[in-house]
Backbone bond lengths (Angstrom), bond angles and torsions (degrees), N, CA, C in turn:
res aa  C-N    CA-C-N  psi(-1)  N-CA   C-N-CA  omega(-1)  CA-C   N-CA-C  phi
1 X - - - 1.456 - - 1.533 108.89 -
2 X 1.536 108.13 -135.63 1.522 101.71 168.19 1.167 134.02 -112.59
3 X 0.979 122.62 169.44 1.741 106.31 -172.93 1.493 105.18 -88.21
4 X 1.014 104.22 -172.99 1.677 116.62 171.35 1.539 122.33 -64.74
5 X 1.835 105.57 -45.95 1.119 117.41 175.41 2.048 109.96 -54.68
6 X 1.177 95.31 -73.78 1.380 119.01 152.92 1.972 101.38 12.13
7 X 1.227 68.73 -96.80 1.721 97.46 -178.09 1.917 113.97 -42.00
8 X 1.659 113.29 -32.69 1.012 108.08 -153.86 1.688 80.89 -83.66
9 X 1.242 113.44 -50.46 1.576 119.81 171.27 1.543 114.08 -28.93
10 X 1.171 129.29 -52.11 1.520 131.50 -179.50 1.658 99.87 -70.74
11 X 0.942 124.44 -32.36 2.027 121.22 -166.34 1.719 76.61 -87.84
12 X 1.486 142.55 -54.85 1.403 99.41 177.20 1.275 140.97 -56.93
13 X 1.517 101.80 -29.79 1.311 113.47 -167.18 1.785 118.48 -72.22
14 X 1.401 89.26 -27.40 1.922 99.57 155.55 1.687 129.49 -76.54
15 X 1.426 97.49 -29.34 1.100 92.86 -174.75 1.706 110.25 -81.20
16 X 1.490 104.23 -21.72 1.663 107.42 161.40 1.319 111.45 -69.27
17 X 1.106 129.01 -29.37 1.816 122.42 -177.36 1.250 117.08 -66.56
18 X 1.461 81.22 -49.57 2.155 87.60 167.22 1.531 128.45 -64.36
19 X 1.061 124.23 -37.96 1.602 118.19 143.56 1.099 132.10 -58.19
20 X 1.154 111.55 -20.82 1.915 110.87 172.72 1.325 95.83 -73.87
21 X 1.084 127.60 -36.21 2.190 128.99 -155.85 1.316 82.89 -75.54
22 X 1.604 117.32 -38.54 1.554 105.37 -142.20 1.936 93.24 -93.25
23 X 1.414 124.32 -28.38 1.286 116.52 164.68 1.363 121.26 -45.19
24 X 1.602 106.80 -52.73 1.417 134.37 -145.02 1.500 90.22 -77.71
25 X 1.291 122.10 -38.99 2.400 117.21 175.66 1.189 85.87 -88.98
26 X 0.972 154.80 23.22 1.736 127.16 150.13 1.839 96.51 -93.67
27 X 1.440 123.42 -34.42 1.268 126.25 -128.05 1.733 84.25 -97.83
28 X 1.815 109.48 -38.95 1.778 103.85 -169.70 2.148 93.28 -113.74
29 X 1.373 71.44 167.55 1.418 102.31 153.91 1.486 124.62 -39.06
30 X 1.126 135.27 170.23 1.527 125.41 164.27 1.726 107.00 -95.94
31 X 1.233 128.53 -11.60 1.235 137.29 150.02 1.714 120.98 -64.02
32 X 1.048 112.99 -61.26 1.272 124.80 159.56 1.469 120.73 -38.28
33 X 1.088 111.17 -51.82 1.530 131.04 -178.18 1.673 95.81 -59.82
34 X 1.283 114.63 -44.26 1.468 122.27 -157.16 1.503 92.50 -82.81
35 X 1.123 128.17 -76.32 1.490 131.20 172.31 1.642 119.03 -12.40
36 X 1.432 103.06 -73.71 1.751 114.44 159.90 1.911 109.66 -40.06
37 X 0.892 103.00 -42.69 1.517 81.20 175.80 1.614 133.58 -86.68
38 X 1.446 94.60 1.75 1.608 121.05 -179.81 1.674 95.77 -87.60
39 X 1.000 115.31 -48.92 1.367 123.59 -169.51 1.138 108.15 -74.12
40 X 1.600 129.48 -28.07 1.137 138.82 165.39 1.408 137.38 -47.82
41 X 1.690 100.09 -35.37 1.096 140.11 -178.29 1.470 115.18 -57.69
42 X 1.580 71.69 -70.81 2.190 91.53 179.33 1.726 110.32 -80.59
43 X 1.430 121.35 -49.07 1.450 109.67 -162.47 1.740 89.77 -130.51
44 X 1.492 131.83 91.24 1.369 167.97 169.20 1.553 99.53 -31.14
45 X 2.000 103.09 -59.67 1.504 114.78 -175.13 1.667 112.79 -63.80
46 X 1.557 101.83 -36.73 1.403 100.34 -165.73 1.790 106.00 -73.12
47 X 1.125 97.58 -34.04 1.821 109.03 -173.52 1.938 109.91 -61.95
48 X 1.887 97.63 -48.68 1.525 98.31 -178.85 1.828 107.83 -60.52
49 X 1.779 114.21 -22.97 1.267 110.70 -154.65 1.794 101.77 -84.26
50 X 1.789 106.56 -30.38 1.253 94.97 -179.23 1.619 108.75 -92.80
51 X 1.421 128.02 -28.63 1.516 122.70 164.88 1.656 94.77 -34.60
52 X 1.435 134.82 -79.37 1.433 140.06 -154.99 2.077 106.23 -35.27
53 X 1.445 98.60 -51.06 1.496 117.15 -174.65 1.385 106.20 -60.09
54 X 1.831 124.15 -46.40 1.353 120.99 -172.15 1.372 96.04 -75.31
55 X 0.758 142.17 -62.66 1.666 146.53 -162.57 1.745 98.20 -70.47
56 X 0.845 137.26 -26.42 1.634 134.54 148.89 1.815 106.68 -62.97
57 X 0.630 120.67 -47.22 1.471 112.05 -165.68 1.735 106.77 -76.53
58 X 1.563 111.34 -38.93 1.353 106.77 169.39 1.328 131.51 -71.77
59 X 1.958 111.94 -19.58 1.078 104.86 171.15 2.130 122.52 -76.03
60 X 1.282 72.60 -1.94 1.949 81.35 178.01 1.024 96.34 -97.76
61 X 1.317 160.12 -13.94 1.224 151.95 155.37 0.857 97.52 108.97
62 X 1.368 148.62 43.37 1.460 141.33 -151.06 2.195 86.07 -128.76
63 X 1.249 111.73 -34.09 1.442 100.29 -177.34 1.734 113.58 -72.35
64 X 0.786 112.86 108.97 1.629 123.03 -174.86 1.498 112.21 -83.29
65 X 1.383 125.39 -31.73 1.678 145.48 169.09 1.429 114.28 -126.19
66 X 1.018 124.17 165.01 1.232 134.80 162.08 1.481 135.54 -69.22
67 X 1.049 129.74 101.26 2.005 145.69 -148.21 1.566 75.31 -39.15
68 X 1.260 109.35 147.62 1.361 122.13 160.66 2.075 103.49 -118.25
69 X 1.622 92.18 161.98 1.477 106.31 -172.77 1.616 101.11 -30.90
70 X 1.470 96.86 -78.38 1.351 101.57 -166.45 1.776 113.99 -39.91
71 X 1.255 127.22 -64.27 1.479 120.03 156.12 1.154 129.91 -7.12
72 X 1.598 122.14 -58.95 1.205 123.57 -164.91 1.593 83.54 -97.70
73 X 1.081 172.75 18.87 1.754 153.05 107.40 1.500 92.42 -29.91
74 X 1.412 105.90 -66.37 1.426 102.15 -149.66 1.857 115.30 -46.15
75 X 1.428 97.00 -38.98 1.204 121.52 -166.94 1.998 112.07 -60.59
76 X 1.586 103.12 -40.95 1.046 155.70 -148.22 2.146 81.55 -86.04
77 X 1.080 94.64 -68.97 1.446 94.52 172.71 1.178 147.42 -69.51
78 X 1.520 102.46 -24.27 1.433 129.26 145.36 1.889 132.35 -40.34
79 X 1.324 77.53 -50.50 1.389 105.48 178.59 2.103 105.76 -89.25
80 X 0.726 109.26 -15.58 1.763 98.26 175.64 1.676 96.34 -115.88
81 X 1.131 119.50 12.24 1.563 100.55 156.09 1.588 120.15 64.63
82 X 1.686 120.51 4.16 1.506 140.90 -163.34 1.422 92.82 -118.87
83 X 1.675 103.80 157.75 1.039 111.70 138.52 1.471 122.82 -141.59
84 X 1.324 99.50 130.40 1.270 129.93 -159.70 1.666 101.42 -54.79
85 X 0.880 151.90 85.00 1.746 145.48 -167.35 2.054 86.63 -168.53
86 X 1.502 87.53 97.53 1.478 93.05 170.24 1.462 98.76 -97.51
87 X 1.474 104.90 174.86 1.451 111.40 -168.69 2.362 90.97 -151.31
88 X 1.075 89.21 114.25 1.618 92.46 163.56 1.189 117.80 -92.94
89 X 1.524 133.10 125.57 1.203 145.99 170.93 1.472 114.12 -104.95
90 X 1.622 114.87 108.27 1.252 150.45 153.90 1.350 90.66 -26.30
91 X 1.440 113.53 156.30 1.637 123.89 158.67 1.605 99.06 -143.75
């Protein structure tokens, strides 16, 4: 099974998740909040890369309000390097 060490490694690794959740609803919106976990879903890297940035920016004191939806797209797009502008082609 697991060892002890093991184990102590997983009780940190929750007990860091749970402060990230609990930074991360002070830091967005409840839309925002919802979005990030959609994104979470599908692209894991992009979600850990912008969670890391919001929770950096609040610990500098630099967040004055809470990221709103639109923000975290913006942010969101920043961070995946795309731009989102699909185009459908008729045949």
């Amino acid at each position: 099974m697991y060892s002890a060490e093991d184990m102590e490694k997983m009780e940190e690794m929750k007990k860091l998740e749970k402060l990230k959740k609990q930074l991360l609803m002070k830091a967005l919106t409840k839309e925002a909040y919802e979005r990030l976990a959609r994104v979470r879903s599908v692209n894991p890297a992009i979600a850990n890369q912008a969670e890391l940035y919001i929770i950096q920016i609040q610990q500098g004191g630099k967040l004055l309000r809470p990221v709103t939806d639109e923000k975290l797209k913006e942010v969101l797009s920043l961070l995946s390097g795309e731009k989102q502008n699909f185009r459908i082609k008729r045949k």
